[in-house]
C-alpha positions in Angstrom: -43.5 -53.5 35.5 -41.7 -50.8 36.7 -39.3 -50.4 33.7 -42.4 -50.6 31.2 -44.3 -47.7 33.1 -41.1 -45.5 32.9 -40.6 -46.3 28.9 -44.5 -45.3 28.7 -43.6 -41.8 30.2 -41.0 -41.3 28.3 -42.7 -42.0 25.0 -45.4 -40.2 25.9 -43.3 -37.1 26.7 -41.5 -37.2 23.7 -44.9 -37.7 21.9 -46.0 -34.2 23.4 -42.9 -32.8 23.0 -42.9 -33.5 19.1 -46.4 -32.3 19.0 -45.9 -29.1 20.5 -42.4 -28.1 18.3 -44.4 -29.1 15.1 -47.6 -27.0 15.6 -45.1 -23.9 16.7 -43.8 -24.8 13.2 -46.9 -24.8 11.5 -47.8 -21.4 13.1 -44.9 -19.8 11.8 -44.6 -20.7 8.3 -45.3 -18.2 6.3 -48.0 -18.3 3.4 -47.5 -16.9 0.1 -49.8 -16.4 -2.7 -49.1 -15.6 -6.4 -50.3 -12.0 -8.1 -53.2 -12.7 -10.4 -52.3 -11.7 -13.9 -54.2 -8.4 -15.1 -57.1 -8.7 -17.1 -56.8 -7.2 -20.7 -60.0 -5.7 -20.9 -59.8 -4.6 -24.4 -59.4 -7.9 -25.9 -62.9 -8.8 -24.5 -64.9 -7.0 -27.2 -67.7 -6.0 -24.9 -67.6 -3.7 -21.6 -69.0 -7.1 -19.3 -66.9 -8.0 -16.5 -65.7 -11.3 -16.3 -67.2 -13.3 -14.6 -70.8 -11.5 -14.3 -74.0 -13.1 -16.3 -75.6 -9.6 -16.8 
């Protein structure tokens, strides 16, 4: 009984231990987005926006 309750500990540690190192990860990755591509507003044919309905 003993050797079973010290296993669970263990496991358990290690469990938390994972989970702690992977969400420090996670916090530090670093998110990157790409640069929209600029609109050619010239090639529209009328002075609307994209995107508007008016």
């Amino acid at each position: 009984m003993t050797v079973v309750m010290i296993i669970s500990v263990i496991i358990v540690f290690a469990v938390v231990l994972l989970a702690v190192l992977t969400t420090g990860k996670a916090y530090n990755y670093k998110h990157t987005i790409d640069e929209l591509p600029p609109i050619d507003e010239s090639s529209n044919g009328d002075s609307q926006k994209p995107g508007t309905d008016l």
